[in-house]
C-alpha positions as CSV (number, residue, x, y, z in Angstrom):
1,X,-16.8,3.3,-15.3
2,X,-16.6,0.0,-13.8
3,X,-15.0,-2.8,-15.5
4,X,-14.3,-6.4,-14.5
5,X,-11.9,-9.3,-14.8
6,X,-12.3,-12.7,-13.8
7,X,-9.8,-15.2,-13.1
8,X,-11.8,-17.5,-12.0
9,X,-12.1,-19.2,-15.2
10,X,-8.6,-21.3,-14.4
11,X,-8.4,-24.9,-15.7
12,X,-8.1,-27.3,-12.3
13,X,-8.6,-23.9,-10.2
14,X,-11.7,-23.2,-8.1
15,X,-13.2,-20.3,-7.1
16,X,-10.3,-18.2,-7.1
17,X,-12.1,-14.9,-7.1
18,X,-12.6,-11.8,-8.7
19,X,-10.6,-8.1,-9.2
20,X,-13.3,-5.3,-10.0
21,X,-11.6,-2.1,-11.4
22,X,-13.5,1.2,-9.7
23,X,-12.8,4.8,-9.9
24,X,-11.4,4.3,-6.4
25,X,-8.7,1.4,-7.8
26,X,-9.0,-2.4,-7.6
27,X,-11.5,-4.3,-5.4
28,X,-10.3,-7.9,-5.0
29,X,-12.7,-10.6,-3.7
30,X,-10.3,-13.7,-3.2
31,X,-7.5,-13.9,-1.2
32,X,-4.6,-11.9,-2.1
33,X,-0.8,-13.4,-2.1
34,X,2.2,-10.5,-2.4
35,X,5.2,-12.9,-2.7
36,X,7.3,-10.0,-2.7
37,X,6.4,-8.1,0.0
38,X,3.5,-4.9,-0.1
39,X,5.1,-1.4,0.4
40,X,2.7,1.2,1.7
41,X,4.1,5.1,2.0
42,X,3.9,7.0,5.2
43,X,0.7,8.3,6.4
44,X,-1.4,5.3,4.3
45,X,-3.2,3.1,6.3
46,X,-3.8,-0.7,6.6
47,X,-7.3,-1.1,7.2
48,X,-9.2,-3.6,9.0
49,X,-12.9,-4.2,9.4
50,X,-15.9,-1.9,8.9
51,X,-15.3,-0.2,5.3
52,X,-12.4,1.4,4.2
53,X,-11.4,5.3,5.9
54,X,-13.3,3.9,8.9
55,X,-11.4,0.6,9.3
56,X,-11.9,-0.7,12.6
57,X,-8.4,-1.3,13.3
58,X,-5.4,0.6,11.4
59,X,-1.7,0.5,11.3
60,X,0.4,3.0,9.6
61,X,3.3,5.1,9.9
62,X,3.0,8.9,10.4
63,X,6.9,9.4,8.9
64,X,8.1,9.9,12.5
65,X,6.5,7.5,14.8
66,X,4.5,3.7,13.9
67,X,0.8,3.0,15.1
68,X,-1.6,0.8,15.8
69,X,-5.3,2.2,16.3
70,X,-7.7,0.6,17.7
71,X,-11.6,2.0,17.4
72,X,-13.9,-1.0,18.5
73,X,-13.8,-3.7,21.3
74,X,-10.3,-4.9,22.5
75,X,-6.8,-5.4,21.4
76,X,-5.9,-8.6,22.0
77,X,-2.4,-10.5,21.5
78,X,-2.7,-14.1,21.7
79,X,0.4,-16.3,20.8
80,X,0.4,-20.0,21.0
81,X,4.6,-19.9,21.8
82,X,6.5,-19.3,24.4
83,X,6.1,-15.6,25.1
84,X,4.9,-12.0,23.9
85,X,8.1,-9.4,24.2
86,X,7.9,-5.7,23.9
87,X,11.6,-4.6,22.5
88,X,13.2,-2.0,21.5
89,X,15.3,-2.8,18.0
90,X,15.7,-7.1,18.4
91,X,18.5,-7.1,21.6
92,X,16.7,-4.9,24.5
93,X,13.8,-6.1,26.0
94,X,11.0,-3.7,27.1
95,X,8.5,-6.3,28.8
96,X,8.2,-9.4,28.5
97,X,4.8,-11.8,29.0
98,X,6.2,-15.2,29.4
99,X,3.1,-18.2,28.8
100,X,1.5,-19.4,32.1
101,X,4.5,-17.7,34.1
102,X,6.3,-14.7,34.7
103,X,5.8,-10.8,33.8
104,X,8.7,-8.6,33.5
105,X,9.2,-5.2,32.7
106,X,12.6,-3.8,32.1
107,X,14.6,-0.1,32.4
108,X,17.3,0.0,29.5
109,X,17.5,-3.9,29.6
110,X,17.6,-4.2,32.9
111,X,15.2,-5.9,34.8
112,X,13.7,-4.1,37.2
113,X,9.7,-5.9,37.8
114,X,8.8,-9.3,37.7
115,X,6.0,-11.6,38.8
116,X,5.9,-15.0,40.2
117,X,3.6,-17.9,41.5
118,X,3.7,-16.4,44.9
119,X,5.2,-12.8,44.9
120,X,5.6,-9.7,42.8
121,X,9.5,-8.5,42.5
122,X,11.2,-4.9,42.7
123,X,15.0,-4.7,41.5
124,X,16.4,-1.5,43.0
125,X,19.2,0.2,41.3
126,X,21.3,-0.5,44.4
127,X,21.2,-4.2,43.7
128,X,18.5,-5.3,46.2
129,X,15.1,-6.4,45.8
130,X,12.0,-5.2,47.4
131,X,9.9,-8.5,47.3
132,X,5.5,-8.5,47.9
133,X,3.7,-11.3,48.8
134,X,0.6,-12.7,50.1
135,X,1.2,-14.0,53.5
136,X,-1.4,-17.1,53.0
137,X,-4.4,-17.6,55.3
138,X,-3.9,-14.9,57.0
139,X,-4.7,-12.6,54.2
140,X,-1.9,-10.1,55.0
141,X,0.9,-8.4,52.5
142,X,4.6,-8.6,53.1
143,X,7.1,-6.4,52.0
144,X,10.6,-7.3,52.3
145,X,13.6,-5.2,51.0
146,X,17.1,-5.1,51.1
147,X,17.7,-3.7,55.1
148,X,14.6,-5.0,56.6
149,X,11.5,-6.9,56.3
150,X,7.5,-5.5,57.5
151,X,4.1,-6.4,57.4
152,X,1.1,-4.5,56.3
């Protein structure tokens, strides 16, 4: 049985949608506002794309562990601020992509590779830094360290 509400029907409201009841639950067609928050138990997916149980991108969480599957094309990030960080909790960085600069990936909040205009950086436990770069025209590779410096 299939039964039907509209709400569409609104004075000074346009085209607000509809919400179909099916033997599967509610099918909205509209956008949907959840002013307080949507709460969805472990193992129940979010669903993107495609039709639903073959979404073609889902996050959920197993119970243990949180996931994001992706089954078509790419997963892209964009942002439009200042950065995209990878962290564990809010106050250790993982990685961080900084906009039109720097990648750095970090050990326990430590930094321990980053990128820059001209090089590629190392942080060794000792302290020191094992530094690559491209030597320029000549099309060669340095790498510099802590004790000494070579050429490859």
């Amino acid at each position: 049985m299939t039964s039907e509400i509209r709400i569409n029907a609104l004075k000074n409201r346009v085209g607000l949608g509809t919400i179909t009841f099916t033997n599967t639950g509610p099918v909205v067609s509209g956008i949907v506002t959840a002013r307080e928050g949507v709460f969805i138990p472990d193992s129940k997916k979010i669903e993107l794309g495609n039709t639903s149980g073959s979404g073609d991108i889902a996050l959920y969480h197993n119970g243990t562990d949180a996931y994001i599957d992706n089954d078509t094309g790419g997963l892209r990030i964009n942002t439009a601020s200042d950065e995209v960080q990878i962290n564990k909790a809010t106050n250790e960085y993982m990685a961080r992509f900084i906009t039109d600069g720097a990648v750095e990936l970090y050990h326990n909040n430590s930094k321990k590779f980053e990128t820059t205009s001209a090089a590629a950086n190392f942080t060794l436990s000792s302290g020191g830094q094992v530094n690559l770069y491209h030597l320029g025209s000549d099309g060669g590779l340095r790498i510099s360290g802590p004790q000494s410096a070579s050429s490859a």
